[in-house]
One Martini backbone bead per residue (centre of mass of N, CA, C, O) as a GRO file, in nm:
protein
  169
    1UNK     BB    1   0.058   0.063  -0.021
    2UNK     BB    2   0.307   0.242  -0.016
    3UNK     BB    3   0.388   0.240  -0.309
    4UNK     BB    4   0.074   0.347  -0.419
    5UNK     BB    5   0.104   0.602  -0.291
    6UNK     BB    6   0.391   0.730  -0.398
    7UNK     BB    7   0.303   0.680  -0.709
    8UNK     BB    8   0.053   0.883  -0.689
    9UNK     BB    9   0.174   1.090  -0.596
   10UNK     BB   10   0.409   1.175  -0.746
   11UNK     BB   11   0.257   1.208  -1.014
   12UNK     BB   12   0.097   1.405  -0.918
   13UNK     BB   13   0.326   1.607  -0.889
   14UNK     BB   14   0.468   1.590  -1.151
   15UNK     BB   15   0.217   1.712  -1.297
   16UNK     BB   16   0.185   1.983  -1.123
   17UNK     BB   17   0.482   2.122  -1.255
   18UNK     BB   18   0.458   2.026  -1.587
   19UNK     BB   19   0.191   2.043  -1.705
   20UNK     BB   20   0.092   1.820  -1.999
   21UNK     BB   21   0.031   2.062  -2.235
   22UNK     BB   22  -0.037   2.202  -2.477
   23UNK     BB   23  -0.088   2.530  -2.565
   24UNK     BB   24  -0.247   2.544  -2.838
   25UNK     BB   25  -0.448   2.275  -2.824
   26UNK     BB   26  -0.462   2.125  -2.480
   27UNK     BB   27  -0.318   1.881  -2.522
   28UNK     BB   28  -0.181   1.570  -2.407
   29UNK     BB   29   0.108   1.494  -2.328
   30UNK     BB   30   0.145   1.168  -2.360
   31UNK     BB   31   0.448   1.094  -2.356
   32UNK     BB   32   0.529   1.291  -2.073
   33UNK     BB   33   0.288   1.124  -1.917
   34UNK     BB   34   0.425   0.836  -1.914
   35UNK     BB   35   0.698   0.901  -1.792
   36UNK     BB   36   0.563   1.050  -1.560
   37UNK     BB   37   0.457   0.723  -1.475
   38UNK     BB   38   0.726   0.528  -1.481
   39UNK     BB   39   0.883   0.716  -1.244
   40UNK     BB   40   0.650   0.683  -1.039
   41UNK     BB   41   0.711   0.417  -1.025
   42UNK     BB   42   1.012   0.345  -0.970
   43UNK     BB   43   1.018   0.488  -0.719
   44UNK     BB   44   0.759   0.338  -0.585
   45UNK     BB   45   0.929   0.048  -0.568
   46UNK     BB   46   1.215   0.133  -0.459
   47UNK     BB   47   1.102   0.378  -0.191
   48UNK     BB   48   0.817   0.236  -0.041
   49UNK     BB   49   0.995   0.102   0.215
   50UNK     BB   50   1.057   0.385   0.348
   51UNK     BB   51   0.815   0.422   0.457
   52UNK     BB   52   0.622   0.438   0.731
   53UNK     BB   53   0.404   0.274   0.818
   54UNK     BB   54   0.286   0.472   1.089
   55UNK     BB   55   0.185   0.771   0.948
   56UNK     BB   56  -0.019   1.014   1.016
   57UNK     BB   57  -0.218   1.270   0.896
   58UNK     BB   58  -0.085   1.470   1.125
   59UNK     BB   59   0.181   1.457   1.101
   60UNK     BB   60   0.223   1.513   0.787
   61UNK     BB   61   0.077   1.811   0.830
   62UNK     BB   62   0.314   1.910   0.978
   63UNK     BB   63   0.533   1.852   0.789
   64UNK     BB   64   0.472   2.017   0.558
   65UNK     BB   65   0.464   2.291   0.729
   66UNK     BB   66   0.753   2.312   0.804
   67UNK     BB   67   0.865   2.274   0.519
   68UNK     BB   68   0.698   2.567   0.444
   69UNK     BB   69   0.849   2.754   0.639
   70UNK     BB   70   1.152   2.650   0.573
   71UNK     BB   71   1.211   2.776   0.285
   72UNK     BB   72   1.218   3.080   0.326
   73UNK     BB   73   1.414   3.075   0.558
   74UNK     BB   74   1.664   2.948   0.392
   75UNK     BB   75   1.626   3.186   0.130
   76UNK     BB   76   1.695   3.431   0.343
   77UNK     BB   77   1.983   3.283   0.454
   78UNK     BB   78   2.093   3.302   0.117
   79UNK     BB   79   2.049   3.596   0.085
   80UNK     BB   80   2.265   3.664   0.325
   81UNK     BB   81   2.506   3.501   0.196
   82UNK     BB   82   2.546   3.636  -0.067
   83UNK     BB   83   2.606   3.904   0.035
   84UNK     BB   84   2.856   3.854   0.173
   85UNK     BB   85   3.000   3.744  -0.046
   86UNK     BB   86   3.018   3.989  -0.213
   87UNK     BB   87   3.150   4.175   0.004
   88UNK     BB   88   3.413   3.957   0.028
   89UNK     BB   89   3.488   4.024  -0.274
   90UNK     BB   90   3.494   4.348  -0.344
   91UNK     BB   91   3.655   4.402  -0.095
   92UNK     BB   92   3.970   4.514  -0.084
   93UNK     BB   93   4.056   4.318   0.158
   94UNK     BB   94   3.900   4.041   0.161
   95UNK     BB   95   3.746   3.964   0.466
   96UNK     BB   96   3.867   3.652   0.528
   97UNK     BB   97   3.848   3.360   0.723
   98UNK     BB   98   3.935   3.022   0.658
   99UNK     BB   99   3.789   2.713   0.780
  100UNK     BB  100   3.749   2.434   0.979
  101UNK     BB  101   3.454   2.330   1.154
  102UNK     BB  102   3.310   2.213   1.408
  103UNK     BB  103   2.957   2.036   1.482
  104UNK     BB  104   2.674   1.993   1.621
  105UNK     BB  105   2.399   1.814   1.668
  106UNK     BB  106   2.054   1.662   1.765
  107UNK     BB  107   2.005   1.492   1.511
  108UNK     BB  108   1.901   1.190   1.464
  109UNK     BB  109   1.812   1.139   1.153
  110UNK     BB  110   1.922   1.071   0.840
  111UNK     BB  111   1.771   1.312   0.710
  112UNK     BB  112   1.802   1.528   0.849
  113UNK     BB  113   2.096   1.565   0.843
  114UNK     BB  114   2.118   1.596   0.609
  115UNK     BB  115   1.961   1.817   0.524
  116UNK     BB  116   2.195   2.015   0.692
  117UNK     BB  117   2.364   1.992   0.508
  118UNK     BB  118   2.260   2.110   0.247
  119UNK     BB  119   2.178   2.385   0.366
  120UNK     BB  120   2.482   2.459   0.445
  121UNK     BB  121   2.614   2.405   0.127
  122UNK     BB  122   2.381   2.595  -0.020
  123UNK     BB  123   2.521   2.832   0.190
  124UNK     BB  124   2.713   3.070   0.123
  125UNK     BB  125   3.015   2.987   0.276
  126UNK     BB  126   2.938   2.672   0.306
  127UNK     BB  127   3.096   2.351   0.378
  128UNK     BB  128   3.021   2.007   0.376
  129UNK     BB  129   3.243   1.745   0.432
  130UNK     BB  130   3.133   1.571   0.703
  131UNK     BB  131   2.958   1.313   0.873
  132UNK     BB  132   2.863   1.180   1.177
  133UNK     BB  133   2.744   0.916   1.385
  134UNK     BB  134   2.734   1.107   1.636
  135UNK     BB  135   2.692   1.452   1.481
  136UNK     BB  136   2.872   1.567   1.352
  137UNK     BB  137   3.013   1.859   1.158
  138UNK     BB  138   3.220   1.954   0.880
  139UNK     BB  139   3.299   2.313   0.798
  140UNK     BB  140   3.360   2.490   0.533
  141UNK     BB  141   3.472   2.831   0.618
  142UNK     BB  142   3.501   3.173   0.513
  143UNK     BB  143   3.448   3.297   0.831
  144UNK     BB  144   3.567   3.225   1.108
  145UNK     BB  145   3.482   3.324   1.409
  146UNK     BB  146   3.460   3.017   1.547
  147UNK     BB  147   3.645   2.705   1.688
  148UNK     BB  148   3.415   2.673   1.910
  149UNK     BB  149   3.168   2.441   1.878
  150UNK     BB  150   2.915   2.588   1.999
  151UNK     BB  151   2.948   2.856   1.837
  152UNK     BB  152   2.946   2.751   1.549
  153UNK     BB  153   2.656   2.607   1.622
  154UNK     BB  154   2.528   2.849   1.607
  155UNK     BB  155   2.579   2.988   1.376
  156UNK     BB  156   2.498   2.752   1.147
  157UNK     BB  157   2.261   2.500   1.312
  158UNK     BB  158   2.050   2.677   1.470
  159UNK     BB  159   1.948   2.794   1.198
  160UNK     BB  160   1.746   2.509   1.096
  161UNK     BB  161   1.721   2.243   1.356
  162UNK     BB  162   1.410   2.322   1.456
  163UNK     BB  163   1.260   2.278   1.218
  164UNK     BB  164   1.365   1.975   1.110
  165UNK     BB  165   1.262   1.866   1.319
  166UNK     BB  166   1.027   1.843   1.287
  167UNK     BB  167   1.044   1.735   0.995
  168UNK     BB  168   1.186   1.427   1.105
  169UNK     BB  169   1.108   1.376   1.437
   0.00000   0.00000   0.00000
């Protein structure tokens, strides 16, 4: 039943982002239809097996809620980290202090994980280079302010992971 509902859902998703009909006829593109059909299909047979057997749609409906609060929140992280760099790359004495700094997380979950890890790496001026099996995250800092475990922790996972963990855990 899982992987029957991840590949409606799947499709249903990629309908709707891709739109499959011919602006000129109104017609419905069947081949680019049949093709994400057949994706949606592949990919619910293959990762299926992952979805919690028990996920109430209670939790789903919260899971998404906090998805749809990180997006934004995110995006205006990148928007200040993108502002960031450009002030270090323009400046005449290009105000950088690069280094790796250790990180702890809180997050449980290996997708939580992962996802603090991308959303890190995505955000310019920092990048995840390893993520260990304890909890800690090494990552390579355009500015490092501290290479003091906690205040790290504090400057760069600090604004992602209670969101995350709402949405993973």
């Amino acid at each position: 039943m899982r992987k029957v509902t991840l590949i409606i859902l799947g499709f249903i998703i990629w309908f709707l982002l891709v739109w499959p009909f011919d602006p000129v006829t109104k017609a419905l593109d069947l081949e680019s239809t049949i093709i994400g059909l057949v994706v949606a299909i592949f990919v619910g047979l293959l990762l299926g097996d992952r979805i919690p057997a028990k996920l109430s749609p209670g939790t789903v409906i919260k899971r998404i809620f906090w998805l749809i609060v990180y997006v934004p929140m995110f995006l205006w992280y990148v928007l200040l980290a993108n502002l960031d760099v450009v002030y270090r790359v323009i400046h005449p004495d290009m105000p950088i202090h690069p280094g790796i700094v250790k990180v702890k997380t809180s997050l449980k979950s290996t997708p939580g994980r992962v996802m603090l890890a991308n959303s890190i790496t995505l955000t310019p001026g920092t990048l995840t280079v390893d993520i260990t099996d304890d909890g800690y995250l090494y990552i390579h800092w355009i500015n490092v302010k501290s290479d003091d475990i906690e205040q790290a922790t504090h400057h760069i996972v600090s604004r992602f992971e209670p969101v995350l963990r709402r949405i993973f855990e």
